[in-house]
HTML snippet that shows the backbone in 3Dmol.js (N, CA, C, O; Angstrom):
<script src="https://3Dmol.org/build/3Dmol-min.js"></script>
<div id="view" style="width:600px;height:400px;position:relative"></div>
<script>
const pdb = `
ATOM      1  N   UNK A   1      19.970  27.324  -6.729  1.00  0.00           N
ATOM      2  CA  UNK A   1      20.091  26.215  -5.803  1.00  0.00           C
ATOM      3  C   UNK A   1      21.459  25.570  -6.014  1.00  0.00           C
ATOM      4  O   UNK A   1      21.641  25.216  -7.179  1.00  0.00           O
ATOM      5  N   UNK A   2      22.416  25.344  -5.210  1.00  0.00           N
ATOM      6  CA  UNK A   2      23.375  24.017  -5.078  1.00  0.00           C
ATOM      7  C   UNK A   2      23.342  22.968  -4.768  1.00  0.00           C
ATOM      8  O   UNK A   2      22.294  22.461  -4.369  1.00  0.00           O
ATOM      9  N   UNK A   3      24.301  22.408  -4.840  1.00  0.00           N
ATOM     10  CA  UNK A   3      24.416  20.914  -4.621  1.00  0.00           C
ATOM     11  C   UNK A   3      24.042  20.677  -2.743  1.00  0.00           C
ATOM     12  O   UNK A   3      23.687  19.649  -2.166  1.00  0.00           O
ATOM     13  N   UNK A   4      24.264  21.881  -2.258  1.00  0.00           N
ATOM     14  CA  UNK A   4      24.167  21.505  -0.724  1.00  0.00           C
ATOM     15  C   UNK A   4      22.586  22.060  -0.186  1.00  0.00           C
ATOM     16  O   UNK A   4      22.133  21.798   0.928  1.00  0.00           O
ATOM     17  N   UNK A   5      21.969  22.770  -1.096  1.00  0.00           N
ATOM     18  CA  UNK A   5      20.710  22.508  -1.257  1.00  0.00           C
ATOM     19  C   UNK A   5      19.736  21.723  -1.517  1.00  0.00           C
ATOM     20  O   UNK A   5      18.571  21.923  -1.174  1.00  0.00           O
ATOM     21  N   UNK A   6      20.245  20.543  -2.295  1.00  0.00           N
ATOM     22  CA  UNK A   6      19.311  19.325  -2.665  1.00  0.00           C
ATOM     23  C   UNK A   6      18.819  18.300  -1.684  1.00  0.00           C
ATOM     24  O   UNK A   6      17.636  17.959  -1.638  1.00  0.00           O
ATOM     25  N   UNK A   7      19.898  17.742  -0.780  1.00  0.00           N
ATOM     26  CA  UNK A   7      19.230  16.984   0.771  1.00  0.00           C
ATOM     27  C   UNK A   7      18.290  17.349   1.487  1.00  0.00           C
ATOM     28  O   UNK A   7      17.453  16.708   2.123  1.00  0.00           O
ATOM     29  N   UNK A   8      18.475  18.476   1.348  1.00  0.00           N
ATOM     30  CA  UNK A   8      17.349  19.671   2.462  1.00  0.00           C
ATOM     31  C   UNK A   8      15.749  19.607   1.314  1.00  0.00           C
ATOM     32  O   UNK A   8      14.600  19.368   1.684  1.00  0.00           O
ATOM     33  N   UNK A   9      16.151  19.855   0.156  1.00  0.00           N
ATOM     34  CA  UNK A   9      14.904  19.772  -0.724  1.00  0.00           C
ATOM     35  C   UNK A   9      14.259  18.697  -0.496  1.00  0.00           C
ATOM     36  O   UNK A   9      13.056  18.484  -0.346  1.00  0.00           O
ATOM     37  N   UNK A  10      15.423  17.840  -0.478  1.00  0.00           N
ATOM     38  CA  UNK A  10      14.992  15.903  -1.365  1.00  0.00           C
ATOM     39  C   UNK A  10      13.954  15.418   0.038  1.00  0.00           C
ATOM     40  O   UNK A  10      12.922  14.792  -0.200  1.00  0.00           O
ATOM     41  N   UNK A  11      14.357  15.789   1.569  1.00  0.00           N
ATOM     42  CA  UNK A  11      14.448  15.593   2.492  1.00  0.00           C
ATOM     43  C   UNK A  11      12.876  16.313   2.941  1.00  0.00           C
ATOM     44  O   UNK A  11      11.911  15.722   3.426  1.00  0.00           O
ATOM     45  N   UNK A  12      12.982  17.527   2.653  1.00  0.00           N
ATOM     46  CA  UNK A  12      11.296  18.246   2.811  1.00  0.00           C
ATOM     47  C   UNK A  12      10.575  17.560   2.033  1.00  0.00           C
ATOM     48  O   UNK A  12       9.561  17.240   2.654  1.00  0.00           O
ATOM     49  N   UNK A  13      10.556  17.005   0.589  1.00  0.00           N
ATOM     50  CA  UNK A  13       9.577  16.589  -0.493  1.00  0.00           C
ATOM     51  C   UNK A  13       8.949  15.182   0.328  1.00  0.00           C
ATOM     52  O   UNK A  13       7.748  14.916   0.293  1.00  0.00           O
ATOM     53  N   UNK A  14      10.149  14.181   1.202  1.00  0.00           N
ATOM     54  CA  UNK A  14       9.677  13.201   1.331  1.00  0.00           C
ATOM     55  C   UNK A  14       9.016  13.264   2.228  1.00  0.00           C
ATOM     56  O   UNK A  14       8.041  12.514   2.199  1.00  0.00           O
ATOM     57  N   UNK A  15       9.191  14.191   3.509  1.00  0.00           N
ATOM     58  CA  UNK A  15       8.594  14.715   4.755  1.00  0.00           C
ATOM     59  C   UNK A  15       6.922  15.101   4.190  1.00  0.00           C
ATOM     60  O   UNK A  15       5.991  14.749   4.915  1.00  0.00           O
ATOM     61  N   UNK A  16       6.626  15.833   2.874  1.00  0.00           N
ATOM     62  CA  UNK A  16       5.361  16.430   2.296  1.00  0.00           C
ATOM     63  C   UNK A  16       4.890  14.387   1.803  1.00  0.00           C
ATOM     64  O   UNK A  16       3.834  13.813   2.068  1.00  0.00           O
ATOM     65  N   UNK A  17       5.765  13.972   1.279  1.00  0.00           N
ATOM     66  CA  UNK A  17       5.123  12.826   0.531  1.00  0.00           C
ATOM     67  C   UNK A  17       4.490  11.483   1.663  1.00  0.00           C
ATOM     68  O   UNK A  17       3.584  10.681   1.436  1.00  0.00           O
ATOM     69  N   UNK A  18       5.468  11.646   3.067  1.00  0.00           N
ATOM     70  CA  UNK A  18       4.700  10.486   3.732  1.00  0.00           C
ATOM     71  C   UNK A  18       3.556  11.242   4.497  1.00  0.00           C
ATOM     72  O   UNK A  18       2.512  10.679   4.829  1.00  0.00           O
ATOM     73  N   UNK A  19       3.871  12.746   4.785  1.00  0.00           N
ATOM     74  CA  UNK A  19       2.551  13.168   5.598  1.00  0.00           C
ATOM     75  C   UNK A  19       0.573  13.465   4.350  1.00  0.00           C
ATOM     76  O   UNK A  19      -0.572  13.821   4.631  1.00  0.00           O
ATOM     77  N   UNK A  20       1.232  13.077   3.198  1.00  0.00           N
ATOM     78  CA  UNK A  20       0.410  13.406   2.509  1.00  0.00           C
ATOM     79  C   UNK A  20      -0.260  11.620   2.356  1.00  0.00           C
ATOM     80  O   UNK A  20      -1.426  11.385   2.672  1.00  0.00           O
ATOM     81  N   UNK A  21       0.613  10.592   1.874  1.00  0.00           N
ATOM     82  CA  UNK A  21       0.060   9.114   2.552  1.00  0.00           C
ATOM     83  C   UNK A  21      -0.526   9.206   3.527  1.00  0.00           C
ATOM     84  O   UNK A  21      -1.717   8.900   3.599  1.00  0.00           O
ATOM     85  N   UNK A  22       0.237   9.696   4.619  1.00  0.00           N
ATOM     86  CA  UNK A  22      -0.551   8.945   5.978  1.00  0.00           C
ATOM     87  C   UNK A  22      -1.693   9.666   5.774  1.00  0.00           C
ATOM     88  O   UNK A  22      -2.729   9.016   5.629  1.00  0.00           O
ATOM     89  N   UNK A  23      -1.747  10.913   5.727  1.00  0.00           N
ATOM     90  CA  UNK A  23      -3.699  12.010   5.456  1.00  0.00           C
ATOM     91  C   UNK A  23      -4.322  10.736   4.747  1.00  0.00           C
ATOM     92  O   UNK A  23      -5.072   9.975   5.359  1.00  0.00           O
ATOM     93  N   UNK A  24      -4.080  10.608   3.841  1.00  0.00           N
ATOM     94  CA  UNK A  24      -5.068   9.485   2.518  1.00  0.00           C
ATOM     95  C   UNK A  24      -5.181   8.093   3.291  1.00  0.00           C
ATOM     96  O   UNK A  24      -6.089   7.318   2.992  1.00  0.00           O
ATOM     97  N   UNK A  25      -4.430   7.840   4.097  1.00  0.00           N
ATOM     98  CA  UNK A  25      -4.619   6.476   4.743  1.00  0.00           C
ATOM     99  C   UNK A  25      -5.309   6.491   5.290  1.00  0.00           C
ATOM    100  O   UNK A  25      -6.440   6.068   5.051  1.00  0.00           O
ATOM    101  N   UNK A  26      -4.843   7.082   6.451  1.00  0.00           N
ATOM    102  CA  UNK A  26      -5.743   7.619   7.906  1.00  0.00           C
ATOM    103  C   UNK A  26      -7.661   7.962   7.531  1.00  0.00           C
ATOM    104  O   UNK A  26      -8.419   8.127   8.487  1.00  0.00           O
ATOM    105  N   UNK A  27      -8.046   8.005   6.488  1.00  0.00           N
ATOM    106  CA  UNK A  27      -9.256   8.326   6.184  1.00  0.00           C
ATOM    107  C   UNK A  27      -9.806   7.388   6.263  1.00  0.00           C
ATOM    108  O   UNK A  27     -10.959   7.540   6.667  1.00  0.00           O
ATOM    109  N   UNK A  28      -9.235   5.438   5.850  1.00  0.00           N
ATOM    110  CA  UNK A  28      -9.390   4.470   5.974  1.00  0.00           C
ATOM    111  C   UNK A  28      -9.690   3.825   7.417  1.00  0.00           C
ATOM    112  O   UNK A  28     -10.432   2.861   7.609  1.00  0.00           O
ATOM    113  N   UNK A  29      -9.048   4.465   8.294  1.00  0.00           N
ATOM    114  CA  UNK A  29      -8.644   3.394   9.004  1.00  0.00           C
ATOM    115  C   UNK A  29      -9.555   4.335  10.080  1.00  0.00           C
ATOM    116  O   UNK A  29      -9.812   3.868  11.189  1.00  0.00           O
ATOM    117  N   UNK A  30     -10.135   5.986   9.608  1.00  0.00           N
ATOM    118  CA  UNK A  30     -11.144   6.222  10.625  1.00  0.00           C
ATOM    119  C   UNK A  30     -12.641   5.552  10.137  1.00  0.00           C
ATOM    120  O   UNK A  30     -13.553   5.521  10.963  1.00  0.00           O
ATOM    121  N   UNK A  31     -12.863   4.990   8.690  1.00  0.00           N
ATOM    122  CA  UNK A  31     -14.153   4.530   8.202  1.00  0.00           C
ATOM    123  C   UNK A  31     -13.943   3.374   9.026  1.00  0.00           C
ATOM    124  O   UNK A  31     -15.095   2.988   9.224  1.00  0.00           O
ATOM    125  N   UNK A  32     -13.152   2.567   9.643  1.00  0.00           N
ATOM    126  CA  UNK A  32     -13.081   1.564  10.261  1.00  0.00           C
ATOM    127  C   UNK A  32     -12.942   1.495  11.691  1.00  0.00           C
ATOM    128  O   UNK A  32     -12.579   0.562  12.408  1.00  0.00           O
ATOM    129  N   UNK A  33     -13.367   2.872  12.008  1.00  0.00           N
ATOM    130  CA  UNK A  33     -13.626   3.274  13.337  1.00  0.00           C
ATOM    131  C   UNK A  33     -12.233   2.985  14.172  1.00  0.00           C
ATOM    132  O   UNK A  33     -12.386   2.938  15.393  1.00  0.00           O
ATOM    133  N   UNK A  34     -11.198   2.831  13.787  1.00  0.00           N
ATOM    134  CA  UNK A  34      -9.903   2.563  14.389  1.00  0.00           C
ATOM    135  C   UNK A  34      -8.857   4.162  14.703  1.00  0.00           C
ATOM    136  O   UNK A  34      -8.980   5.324  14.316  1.00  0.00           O
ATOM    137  N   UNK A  35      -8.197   3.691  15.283  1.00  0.00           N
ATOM    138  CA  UNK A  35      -7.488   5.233  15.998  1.00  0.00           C
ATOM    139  C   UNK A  35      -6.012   4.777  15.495  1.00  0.00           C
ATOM    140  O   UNK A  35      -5.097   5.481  15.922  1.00  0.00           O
ATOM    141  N   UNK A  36      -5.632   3.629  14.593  1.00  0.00           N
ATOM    142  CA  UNK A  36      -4.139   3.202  14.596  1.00  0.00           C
ATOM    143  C   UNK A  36      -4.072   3.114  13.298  1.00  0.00           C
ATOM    144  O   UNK A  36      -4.814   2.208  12.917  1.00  0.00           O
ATOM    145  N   UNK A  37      -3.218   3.926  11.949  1.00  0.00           N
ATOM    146  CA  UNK A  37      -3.346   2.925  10.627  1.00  0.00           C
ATOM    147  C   UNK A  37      -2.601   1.949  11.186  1.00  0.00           C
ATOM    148  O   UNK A  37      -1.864   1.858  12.168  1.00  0.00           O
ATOM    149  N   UNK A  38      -3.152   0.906   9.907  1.00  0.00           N
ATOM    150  CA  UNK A  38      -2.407  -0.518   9.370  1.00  0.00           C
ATOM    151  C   UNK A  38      -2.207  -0.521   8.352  1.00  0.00           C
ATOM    152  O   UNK A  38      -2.688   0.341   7.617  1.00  0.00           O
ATOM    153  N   UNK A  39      -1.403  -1.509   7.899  1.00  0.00           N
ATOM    154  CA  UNK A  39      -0.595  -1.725   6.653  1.00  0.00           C
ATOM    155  C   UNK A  39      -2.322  -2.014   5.206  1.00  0.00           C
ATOM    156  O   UNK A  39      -2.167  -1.901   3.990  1.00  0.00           O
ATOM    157  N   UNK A  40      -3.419  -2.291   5.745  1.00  0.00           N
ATOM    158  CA  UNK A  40      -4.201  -2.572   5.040  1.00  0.00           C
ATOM    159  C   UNK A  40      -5.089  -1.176   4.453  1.00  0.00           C
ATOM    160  O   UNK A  40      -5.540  -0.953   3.330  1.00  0.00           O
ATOM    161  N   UNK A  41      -5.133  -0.254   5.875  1.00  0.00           N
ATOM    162  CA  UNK A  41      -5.197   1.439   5.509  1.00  0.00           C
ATOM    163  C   UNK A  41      -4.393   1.760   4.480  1.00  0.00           C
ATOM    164  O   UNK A  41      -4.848   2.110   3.392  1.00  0.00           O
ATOM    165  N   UNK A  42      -3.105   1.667   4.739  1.00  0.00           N
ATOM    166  CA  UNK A  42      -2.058   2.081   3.466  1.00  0.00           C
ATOM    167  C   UNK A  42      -2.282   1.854   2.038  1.00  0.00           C
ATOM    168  O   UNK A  42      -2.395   2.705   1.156  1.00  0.00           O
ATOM    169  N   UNK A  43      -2.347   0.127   1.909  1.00  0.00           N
ATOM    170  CA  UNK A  43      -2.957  -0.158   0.614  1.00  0.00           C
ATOM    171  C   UNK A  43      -3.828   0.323   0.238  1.00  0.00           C
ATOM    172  O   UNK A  43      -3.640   0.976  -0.789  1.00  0.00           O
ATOM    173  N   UNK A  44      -5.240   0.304   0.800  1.00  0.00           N
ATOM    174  CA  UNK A  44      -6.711   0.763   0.345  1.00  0.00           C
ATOM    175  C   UNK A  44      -6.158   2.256  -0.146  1.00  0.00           C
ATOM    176  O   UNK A  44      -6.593   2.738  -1.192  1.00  0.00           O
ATOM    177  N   UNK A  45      -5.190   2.953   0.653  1.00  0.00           N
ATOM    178  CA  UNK A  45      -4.875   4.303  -0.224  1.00  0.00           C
ATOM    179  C   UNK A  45      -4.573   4.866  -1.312  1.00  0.00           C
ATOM    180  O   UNK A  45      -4.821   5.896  -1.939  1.00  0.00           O
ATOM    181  N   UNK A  46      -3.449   3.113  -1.448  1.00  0.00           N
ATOM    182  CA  UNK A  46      -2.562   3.382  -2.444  1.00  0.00           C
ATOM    183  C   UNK A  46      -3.287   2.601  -3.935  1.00  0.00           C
ATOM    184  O   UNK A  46      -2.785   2.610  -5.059  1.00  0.00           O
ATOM    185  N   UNK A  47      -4.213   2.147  -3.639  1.00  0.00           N
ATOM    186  CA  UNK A  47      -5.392   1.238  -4.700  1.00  0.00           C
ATOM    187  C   UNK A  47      -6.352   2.291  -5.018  1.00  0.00           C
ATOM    188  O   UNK A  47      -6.685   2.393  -6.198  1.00  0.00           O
ATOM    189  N   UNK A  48      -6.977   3.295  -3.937  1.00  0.00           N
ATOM    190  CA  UNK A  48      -8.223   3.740  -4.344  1.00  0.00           C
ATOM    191  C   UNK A  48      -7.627   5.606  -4.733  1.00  0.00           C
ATOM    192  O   UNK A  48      -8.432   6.389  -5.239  1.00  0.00           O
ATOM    193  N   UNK A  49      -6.523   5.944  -4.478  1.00  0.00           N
ATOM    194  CA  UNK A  49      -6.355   7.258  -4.680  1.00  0.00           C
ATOM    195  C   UNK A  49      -5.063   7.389  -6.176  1.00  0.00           C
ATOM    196  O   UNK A  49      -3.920   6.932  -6.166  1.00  0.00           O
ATOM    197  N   UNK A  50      -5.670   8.069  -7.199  1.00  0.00           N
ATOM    198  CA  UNK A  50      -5.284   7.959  -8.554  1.00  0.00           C
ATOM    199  C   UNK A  50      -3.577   8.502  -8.537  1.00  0.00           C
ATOM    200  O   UNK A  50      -2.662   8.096  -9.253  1.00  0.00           O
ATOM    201  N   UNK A  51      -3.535   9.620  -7.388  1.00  0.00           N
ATOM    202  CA  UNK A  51      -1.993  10.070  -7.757  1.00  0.00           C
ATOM    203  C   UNK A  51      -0.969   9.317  -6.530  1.00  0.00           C
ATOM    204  O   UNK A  51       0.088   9.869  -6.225  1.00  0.00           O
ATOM    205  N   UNK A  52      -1.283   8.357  -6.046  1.00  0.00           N
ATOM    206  CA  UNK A  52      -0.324   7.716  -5.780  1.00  0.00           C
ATOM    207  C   UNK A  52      -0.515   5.647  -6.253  1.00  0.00           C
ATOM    208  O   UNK A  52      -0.432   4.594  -5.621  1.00  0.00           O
ATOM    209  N   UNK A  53      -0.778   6.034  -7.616  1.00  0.00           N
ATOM    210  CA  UNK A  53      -0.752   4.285  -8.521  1.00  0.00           C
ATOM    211  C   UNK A  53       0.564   4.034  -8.487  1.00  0.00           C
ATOM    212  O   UNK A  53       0.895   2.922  -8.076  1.00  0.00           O
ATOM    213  N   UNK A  54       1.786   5.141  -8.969  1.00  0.00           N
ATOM    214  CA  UNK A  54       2.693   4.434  -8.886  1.00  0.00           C
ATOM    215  C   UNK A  54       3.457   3.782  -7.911  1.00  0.00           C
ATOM    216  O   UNK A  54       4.682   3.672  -7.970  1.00  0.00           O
ATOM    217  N   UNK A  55       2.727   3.336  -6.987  1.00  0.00           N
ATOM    218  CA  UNK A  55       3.073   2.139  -5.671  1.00  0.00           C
ATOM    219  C   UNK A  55       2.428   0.991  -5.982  1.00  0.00           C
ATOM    220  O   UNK A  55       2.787  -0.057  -5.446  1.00  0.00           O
ATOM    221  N   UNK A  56       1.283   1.021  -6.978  1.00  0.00           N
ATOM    222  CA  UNK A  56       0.550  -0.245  -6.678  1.00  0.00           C
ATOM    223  C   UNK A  56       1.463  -1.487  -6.945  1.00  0.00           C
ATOM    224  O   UNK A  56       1.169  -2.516  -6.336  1.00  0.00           O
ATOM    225  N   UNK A  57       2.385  -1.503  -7.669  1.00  0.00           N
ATOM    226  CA  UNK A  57       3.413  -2.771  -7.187  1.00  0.00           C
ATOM    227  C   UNK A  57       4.411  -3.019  -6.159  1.00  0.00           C
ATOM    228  O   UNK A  57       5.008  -4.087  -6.025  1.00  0.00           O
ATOM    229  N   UNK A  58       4.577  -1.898  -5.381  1.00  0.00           N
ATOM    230  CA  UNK A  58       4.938  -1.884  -4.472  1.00  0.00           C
ATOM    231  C   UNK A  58       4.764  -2.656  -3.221  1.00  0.00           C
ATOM    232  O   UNK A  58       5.502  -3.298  -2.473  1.00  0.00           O
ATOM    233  N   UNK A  59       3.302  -2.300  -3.288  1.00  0.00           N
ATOM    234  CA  UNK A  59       2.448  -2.832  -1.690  1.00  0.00           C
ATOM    235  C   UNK A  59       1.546  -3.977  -2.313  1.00  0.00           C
ATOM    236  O   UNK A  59       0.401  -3.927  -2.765  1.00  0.00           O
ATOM    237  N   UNK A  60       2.213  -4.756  -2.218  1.00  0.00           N
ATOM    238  CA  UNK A  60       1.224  -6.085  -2.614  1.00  0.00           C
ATOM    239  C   UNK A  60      -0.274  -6.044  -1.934  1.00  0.00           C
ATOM    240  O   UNK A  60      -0.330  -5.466  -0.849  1.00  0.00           O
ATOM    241  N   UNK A  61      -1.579  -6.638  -2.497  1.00  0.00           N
ATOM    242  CA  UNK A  61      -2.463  -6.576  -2.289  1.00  0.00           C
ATOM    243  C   UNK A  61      -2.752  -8.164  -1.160  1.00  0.00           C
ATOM    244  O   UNK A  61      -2.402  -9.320  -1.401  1.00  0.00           O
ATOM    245  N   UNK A  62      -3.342  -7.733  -0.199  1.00  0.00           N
ATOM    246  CA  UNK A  62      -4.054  -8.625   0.671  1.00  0.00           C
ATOM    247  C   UNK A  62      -4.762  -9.706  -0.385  1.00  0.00           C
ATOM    248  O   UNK A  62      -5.484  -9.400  -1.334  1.00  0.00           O
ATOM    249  N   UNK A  63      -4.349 -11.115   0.044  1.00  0.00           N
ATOM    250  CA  UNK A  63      -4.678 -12.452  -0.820  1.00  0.00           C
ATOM    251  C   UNK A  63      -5.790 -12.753   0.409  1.00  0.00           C
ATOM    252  O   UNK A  63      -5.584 -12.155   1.464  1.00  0.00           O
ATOM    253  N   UNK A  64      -7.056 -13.722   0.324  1.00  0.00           N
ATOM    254  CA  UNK A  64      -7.688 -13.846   1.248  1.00  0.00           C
ATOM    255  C   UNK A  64      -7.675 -15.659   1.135  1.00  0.00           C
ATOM    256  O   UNK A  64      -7.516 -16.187   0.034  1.00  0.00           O
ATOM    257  N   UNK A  65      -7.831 -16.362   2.201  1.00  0.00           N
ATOM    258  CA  UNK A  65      -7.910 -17.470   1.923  1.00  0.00           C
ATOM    259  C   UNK A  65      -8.541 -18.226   0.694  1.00  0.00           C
ATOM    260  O   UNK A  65      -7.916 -18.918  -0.109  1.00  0.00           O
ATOM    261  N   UNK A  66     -10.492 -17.856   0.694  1.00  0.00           N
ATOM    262  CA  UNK A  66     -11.154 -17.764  -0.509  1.00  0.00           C
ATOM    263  C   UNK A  66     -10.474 -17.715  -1.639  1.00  0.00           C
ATOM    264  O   UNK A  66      -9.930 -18.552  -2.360  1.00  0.00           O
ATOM    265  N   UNK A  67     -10.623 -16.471  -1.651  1.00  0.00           N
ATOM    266  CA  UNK A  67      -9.464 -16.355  -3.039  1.00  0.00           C
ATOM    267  C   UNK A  67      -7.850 -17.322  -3.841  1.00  0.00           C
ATOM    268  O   UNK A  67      -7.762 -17.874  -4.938  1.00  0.00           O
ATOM    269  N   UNK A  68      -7.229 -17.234  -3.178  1.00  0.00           N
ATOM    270  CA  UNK A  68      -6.339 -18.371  -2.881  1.00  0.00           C
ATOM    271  C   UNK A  68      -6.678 -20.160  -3.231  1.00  0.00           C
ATOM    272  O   UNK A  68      -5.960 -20.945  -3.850  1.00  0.00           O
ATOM    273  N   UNK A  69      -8.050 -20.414  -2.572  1.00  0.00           N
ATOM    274  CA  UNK A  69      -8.367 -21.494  -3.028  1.00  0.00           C
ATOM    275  C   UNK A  69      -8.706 -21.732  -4.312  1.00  0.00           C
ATOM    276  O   UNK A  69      -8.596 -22.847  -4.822  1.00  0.00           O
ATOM    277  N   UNK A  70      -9.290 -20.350  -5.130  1.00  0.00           N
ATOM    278  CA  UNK A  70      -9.361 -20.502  -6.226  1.00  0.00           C
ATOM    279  C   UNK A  70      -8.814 -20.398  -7.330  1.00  0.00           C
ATOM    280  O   UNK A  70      -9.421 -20.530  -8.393  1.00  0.00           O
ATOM    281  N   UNK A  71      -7.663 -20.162  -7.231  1.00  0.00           N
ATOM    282  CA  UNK A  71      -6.442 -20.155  -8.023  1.00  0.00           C
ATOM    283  C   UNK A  71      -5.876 -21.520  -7.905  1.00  0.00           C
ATOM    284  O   UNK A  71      -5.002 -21.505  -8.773  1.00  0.00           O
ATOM    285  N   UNK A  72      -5.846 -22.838  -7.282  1.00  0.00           N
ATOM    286  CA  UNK A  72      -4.945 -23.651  -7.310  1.00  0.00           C
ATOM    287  C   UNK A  72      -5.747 -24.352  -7.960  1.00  0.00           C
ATOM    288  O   UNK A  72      -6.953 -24.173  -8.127  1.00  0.00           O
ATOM    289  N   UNK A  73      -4.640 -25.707  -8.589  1.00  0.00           N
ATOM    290  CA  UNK A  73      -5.818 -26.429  -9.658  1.00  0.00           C
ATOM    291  C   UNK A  73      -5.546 -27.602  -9.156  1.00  0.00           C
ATOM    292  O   UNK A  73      -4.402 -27.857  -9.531  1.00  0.00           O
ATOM    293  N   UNK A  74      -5.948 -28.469  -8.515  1.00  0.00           N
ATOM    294  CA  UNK A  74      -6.093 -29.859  -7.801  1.00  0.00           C
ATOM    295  C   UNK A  74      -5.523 -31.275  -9.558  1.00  0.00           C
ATOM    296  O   UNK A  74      -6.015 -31.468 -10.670  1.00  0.00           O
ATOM    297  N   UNK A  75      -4.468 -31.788  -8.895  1.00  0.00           N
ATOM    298  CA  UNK A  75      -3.912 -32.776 -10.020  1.00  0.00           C
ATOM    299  C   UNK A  75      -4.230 -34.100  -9.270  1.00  0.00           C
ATOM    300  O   UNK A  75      -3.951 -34.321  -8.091  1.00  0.00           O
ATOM    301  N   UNK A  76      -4.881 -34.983 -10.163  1.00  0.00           N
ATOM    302  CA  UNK A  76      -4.985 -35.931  -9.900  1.00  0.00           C
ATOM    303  C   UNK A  76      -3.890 -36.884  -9.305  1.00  0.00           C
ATOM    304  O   UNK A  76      -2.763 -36.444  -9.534  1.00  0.00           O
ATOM    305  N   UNK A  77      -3.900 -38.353  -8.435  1.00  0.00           N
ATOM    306  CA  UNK A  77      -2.758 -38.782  -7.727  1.00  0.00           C
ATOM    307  C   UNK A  77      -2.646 -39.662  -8.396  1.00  0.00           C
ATOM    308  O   UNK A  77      -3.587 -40.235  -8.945  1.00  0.00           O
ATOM    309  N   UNK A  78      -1.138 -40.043  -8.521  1.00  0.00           N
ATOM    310  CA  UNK A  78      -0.450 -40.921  -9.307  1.00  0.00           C
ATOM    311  C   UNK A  78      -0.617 -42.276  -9.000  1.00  0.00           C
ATOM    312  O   UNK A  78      -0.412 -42.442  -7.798  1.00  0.00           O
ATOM    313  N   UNK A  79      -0.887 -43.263  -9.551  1.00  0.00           N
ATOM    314  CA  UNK A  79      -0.665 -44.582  -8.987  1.00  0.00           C
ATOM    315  C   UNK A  79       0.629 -45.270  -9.214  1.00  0.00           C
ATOM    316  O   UNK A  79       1.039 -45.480 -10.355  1.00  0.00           O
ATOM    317  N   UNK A  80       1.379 -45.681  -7.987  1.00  0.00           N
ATOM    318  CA  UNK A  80       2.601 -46.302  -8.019  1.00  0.00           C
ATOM    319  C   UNK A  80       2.658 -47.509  -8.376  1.00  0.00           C
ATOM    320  O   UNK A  80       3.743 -48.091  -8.413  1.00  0.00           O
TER     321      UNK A  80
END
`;
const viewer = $3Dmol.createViewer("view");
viewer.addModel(pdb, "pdb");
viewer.setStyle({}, {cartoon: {color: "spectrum"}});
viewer.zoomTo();
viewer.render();
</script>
């Protein structure tokens, strides 16, 4: 292989790596009876399928309001 071989490699691997996401996504987003992924298909992929973890910091996880409320800690108000 040369150096003018590697784009063409680097270039097929990523072509194999997003059509192999979207397969793992797309499985999501037909349990949800939908015909379109979304960005929430993607995650559930990238959370529930073991050989692509190294994204999970990537794609931040959906915060839900609920949740959210329970993380903040209410401080009492100051008297002036």
């Amino acid at each position: 292989m040369t150096s003018l071989d590697v784009p063409i490699v680097f270039a097929k691997a990523c072509e194999f790596f997003i059509q192999e996401l979207t397969l793992r996504s797309w499985v999501y987003a037909v349990e949800s009876k939908r015909k379109t992924l979304r960005r929430d298909d993607i995650a559930n992929a990238i959370s529930h399928e073991e050989i692509l973890d190294f994204l999970l910091d990537v794609v931040p996880q959906e915060v839900t309001f609920s949740n959210l409320v329970k993380t903040i800690t209410v401080l009492p108000m100051r008297k002036n």
